[in-house]
Each structure stands twice: as structure tokens, then as C-alpha cells.
OpenMM code with the backbone's topology and positions (N, CA, C; nanometers):
from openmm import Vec3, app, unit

residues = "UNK UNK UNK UNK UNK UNK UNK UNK UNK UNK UNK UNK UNK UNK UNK UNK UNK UNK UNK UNK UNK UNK UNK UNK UNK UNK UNK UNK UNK UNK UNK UNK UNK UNK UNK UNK UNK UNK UNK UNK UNK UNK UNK UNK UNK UNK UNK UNK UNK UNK UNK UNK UNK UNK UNK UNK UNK UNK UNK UNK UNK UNK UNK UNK UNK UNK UNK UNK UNK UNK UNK UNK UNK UNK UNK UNK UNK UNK UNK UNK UNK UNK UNK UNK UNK UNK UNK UNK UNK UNK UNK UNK UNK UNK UNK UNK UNK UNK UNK UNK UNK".split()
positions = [
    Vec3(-4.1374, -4.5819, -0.2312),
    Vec3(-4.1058, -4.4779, -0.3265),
    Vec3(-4.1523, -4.5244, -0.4651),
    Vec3(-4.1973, -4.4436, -0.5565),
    Vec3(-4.2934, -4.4852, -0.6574),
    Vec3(-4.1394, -4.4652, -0.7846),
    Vec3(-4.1811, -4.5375, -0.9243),
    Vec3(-4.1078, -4.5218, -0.9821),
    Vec3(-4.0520, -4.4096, -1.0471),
    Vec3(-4.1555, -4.3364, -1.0688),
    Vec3(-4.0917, -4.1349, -1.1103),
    Vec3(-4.0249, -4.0941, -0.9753),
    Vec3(-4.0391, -4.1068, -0.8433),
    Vec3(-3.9898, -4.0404, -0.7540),
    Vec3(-3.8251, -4.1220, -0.7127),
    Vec3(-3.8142, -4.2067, -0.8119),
    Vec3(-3.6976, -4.3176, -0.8281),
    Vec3(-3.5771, -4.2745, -0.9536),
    Vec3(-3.6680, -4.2517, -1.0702),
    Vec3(-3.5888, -4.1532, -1.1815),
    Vec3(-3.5736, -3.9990, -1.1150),
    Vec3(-3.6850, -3.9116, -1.0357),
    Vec3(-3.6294, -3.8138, -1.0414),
    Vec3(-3.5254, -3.7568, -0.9715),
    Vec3(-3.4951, -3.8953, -0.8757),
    Vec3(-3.4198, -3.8481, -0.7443),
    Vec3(-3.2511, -3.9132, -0.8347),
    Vec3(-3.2602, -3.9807, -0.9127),
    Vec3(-3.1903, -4.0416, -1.0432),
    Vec3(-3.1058, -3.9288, -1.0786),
    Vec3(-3.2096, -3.8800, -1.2210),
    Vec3(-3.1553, -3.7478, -1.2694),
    Vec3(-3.1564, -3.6707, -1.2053),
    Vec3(-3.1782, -3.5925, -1.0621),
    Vec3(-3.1194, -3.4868, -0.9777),
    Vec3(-2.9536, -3.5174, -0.9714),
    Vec3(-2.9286, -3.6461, -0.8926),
    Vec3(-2.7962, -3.7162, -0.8949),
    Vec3(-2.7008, -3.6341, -0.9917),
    Vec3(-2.7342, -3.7081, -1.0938),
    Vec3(-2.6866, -3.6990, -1.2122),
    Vec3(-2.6752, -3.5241, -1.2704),
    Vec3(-2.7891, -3.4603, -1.2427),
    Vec3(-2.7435, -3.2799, -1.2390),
    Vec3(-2.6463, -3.2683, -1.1626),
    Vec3(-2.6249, -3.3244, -1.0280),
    Vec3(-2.5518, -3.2402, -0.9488),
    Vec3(-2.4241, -3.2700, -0.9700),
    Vec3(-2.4048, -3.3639, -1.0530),
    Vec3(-2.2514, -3.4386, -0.9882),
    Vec3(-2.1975, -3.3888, -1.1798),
    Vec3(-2.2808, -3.3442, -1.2250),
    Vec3(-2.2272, -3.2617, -1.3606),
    Vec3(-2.1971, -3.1174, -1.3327),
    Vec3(-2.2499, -3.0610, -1.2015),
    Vec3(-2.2660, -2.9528, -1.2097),
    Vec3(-2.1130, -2.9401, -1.1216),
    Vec3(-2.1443, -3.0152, -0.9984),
    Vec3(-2.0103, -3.0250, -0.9680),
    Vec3(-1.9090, -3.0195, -1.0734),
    Vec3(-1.8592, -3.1696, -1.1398),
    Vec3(-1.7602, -3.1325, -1.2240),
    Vec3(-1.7278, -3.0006, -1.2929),
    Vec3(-1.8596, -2.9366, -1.3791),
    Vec3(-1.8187, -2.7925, -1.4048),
    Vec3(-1.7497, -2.7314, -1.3607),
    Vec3(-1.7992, -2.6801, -1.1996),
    Vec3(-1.7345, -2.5989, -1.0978),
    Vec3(-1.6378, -2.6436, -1.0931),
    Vec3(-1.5524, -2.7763, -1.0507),
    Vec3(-1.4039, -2.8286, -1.0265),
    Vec3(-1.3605, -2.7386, -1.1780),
    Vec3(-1.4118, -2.7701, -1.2992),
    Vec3(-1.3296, -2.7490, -1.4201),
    Vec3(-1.3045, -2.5769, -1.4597),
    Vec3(-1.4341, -2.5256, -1.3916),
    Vec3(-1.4334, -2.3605, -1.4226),
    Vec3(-1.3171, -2.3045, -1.2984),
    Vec3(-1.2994, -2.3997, -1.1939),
    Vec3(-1.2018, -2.3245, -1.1032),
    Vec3(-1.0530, -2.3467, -1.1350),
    Vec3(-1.0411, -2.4739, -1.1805),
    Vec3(-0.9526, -2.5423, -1.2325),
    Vec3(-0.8887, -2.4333, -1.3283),
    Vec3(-0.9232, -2.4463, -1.4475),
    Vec3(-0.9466, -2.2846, -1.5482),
    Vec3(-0.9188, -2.1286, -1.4805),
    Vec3(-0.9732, -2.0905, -1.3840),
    Vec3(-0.9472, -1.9559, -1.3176),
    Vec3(-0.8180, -1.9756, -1.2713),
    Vec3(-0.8092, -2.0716, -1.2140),
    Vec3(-0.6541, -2.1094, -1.1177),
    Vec3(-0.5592, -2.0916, -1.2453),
    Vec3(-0.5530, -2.1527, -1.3331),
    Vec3(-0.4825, -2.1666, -1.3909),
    Vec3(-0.4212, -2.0019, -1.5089),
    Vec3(-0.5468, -1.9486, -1.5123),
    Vec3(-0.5561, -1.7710, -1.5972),
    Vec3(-0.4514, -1.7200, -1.4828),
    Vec3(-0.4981, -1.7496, -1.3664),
    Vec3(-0.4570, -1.6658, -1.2600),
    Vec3(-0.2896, -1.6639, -1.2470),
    Vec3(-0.2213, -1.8460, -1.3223),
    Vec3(-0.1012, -1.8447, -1.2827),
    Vec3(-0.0392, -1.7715, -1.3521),
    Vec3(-0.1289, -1.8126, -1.5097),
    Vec3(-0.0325, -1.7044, -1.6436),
    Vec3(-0.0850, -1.5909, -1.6041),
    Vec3(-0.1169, -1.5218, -1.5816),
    Vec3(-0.1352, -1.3594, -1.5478),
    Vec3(0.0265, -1.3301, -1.4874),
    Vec3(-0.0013, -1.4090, -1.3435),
    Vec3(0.0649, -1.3360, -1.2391),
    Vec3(0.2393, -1.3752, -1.3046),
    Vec3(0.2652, -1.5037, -1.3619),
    Vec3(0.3777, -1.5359, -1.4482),
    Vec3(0.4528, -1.4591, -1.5806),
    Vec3(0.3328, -1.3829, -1.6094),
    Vec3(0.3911, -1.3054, -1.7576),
    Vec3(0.4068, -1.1336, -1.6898),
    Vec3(0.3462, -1.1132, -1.5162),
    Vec3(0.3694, -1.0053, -1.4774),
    Vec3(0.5310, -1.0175, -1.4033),
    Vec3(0.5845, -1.1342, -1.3824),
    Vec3(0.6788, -1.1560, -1.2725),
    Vec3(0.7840, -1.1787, -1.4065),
    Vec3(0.7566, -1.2393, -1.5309),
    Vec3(0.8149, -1.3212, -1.6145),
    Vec3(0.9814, -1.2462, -1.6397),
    Vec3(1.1090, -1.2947, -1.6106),
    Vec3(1.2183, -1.1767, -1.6326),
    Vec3(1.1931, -1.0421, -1.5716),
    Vec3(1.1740, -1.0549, -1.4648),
    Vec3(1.1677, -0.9246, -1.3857),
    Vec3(1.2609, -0.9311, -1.2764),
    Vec3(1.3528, -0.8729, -1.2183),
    Vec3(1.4380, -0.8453, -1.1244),
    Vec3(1.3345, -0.8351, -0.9660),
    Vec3(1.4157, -0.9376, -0.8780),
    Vec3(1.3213, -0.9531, -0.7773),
    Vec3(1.4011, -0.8669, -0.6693),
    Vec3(1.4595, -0.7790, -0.6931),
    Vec3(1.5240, -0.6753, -0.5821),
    Vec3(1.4596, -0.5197, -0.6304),
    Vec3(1.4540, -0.4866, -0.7893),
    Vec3(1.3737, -0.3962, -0.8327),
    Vec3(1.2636, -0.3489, -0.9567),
    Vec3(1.2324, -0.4826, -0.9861),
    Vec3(1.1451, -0.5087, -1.0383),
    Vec3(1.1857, -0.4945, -1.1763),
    Vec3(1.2957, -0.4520, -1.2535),
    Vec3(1.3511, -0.4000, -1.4223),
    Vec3(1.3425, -0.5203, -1.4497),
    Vec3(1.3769, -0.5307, -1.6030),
    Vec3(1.3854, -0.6363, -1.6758),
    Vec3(1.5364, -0.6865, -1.6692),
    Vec3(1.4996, -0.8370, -1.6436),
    Vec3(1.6095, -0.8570, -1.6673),
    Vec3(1.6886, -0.9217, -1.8163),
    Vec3(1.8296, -0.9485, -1.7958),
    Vec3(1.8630, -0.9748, -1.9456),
    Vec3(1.9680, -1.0929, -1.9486),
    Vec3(1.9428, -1.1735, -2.0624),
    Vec3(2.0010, -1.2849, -2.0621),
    Vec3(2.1323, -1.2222, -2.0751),
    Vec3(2.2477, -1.2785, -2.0387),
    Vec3(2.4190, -1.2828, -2.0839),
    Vec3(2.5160, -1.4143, -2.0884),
    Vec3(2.5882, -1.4300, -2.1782),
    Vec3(2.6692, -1.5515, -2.1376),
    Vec3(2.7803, -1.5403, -2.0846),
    Vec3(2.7863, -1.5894, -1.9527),
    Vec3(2.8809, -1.5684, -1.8211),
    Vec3(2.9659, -1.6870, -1.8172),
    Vec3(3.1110, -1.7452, -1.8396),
    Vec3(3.1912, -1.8146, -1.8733),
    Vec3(3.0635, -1.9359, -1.9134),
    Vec3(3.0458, -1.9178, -2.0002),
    Vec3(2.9657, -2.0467, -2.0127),
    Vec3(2.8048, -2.0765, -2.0006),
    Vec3(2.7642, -1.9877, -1.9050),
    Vec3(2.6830, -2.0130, -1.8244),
    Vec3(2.5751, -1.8508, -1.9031),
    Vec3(2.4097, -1.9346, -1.9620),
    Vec3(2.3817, -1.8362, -1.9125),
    Vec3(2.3080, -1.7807, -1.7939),
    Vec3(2.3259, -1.6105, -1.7957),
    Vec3(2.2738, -1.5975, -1.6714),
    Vec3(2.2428, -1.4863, -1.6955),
    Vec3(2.1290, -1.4352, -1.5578),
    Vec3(1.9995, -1.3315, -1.5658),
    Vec3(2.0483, -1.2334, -1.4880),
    Vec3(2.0744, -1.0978, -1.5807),
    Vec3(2.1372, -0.9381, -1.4986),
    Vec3(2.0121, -0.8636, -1.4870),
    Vec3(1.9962, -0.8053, -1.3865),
    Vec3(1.8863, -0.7079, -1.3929),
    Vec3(1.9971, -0.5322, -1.4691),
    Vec3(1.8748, -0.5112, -1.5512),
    Vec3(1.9326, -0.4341, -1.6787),
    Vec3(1.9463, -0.2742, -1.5811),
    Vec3(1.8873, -0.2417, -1.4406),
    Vec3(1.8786, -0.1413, -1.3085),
    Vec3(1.9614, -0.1583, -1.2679),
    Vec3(1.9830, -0.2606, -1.1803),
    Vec3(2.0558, -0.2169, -1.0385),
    Vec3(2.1721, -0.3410, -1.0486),
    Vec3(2.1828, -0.4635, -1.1538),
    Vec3(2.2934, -0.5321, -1.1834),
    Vec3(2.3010, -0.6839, -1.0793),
    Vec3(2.1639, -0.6519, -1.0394),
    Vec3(2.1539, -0.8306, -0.9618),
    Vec3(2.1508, -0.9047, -1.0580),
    Vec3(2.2370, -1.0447, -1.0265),
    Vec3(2.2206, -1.1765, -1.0606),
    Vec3(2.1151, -1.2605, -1.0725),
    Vec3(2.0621, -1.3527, -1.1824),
    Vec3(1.9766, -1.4083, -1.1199),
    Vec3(2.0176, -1.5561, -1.1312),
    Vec3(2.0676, -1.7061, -1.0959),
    Vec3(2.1082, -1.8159, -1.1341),
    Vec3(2.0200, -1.8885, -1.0985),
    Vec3(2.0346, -2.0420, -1.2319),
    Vec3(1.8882, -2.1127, -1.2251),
    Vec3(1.9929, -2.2324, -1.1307),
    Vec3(1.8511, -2.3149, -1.1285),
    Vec3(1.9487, -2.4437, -1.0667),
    Vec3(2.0631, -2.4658, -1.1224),
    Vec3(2.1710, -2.5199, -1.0192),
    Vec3(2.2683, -2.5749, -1.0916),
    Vec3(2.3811, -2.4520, -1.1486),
    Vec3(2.3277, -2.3246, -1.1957),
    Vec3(2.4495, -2.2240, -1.2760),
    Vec3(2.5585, -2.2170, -1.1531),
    Vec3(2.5391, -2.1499, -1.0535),
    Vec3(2.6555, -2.1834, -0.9581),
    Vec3(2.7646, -2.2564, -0.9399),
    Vec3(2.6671, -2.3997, -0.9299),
    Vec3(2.8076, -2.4703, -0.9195),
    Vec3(2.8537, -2.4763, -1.0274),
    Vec3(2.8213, -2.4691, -1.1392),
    Vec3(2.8791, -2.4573, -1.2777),
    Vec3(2.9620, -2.3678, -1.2979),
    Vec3(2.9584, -2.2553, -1.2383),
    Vec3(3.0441, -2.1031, -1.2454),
    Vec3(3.1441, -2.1600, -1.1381),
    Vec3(3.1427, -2.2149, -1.0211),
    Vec3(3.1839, -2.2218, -0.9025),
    Vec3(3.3124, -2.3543, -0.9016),
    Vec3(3.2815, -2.4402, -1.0632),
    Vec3(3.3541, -2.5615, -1.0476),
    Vec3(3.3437, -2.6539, -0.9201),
    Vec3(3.4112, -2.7567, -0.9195),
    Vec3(3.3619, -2.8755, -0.7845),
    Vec3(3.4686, -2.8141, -0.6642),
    Vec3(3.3189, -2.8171, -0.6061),
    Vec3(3.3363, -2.7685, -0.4460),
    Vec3(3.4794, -2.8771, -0.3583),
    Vec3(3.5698, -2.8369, -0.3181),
    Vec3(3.6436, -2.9353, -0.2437),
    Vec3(3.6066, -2.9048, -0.1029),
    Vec3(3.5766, -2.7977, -0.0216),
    Vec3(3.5229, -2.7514, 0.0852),
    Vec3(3.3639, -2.7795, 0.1457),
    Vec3(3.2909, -2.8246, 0.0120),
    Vec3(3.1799, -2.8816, 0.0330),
    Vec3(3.1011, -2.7741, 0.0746),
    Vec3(3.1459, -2.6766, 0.0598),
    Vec3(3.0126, -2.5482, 0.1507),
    Vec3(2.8980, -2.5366, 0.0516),
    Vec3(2.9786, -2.5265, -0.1053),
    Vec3(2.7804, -2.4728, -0.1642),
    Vec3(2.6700, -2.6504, -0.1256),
    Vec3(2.7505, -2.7372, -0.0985),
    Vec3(2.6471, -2.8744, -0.0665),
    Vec3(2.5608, -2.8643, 0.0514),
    Vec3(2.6581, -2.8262, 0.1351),
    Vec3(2.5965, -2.8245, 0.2694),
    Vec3(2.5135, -2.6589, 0.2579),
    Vec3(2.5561, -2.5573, 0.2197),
    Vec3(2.4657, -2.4224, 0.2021),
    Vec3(2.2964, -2.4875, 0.1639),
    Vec3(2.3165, -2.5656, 0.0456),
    Vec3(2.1955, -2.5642, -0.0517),
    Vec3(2.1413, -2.6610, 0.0470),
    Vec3(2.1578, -2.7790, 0.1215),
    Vec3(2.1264, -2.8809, 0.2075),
    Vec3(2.0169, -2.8139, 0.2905),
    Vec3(2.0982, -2.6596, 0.3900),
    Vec3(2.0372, -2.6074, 0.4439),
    Vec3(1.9285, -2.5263, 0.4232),
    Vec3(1.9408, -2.4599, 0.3175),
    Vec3(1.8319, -2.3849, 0.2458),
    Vec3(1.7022, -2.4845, 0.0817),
    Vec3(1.6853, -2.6170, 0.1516),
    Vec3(1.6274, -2.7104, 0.1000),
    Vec3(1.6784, -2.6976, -0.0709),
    Vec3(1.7545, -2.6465, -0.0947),
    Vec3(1.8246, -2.7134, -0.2252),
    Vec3(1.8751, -2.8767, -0.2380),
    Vec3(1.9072, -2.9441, -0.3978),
    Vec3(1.9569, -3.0179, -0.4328),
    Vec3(2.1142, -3.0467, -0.3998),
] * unit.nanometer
topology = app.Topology()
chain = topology.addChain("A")
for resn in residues:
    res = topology.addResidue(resn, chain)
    for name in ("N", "CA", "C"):
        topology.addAtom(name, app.Element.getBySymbol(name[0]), res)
């Protein structure tokens, strides 16, 4: 192999593995438009009927009412916080089962 056919097979390399990276970074980028899109469409929205929902402070706790139809929404943790310590152990073993903390 002669020495130009040594650089050009060189800098081909070197195109492709830039061009690659691009592509990883332009998909990388789409993925990411794609999450905030679909996040600012879901963002406080009631997942039984889609209304907005609304912050309130619930003994303590806040928590997410849908402003429609009056579903709950609780983040980690508000439960047992509303719920005080379990002596029956059910919300432990509930959340155990349904891969909660």
C-alpha cells in the first residue's frame, strides 16, 4: 500500500468516526426534544382525565387534585406521611409488591 493510499484510508477513518459521533449527538438531542415535548404535554395533567391538576396542602402534605373529576395524585413517600407509621405493615409490604421503596 503506497503512502497516499495510507493517509487516505487515515482520513476516511477519521470522517467516519466524526460522522458517527454527530449522529450519536443529533439523536442524543432528538431523544431528548422528544422527552420535553411529551413532559410539558403530560406535565400536571390528571392521569384518569387528563385536567389540570392543582397543588393543595393536605395535613401537611402537599398534594396533586385533579381540578375535573377530584383524583389524587401522591409523590413518593406523601402516603406514608398522610398515613403516619404503619403498625400493620401493609403500605410496606403493598409498595414491596408493586416494586416500591
Amino acid at each position: 500500500m503506497s503512502e497516499h493510499d495510507l493517509e487516505s484510508e487515515y482520513f476516511a477513518r477519521i470522517d467516519a468516526e466524526k460522522r458517527a459521533a454527530l449522529r450519536k449527538k443529533l439523536e442524543d438531542d432528538l431523544a431528548q426534544i422528544d422527552a420535553d415535548e411529551r413532559r410539558k404535554l403530560h406535565f400536571h395533567k390528571c392521569g384518569k382525565c387528563g385536567s389540570d391538576m392543582v397543588t393543595k396542602p393536605f395535613r401537611g402534605v402537599e398534594i396533586e387534585e385533579c381540578s375535573n373529576c377530584g383524583a389524587v395524585l401522591l409523590d413518593v413517600g406523601e402516603l406514608q406521611q398522610l398515613a403516619g407509621e404503619d403498625q400493620s405493615a401493609f403500605f410496606t409490604s403493598f409498595f414491596s409488591v408493586f416494586g416500591g421503596s
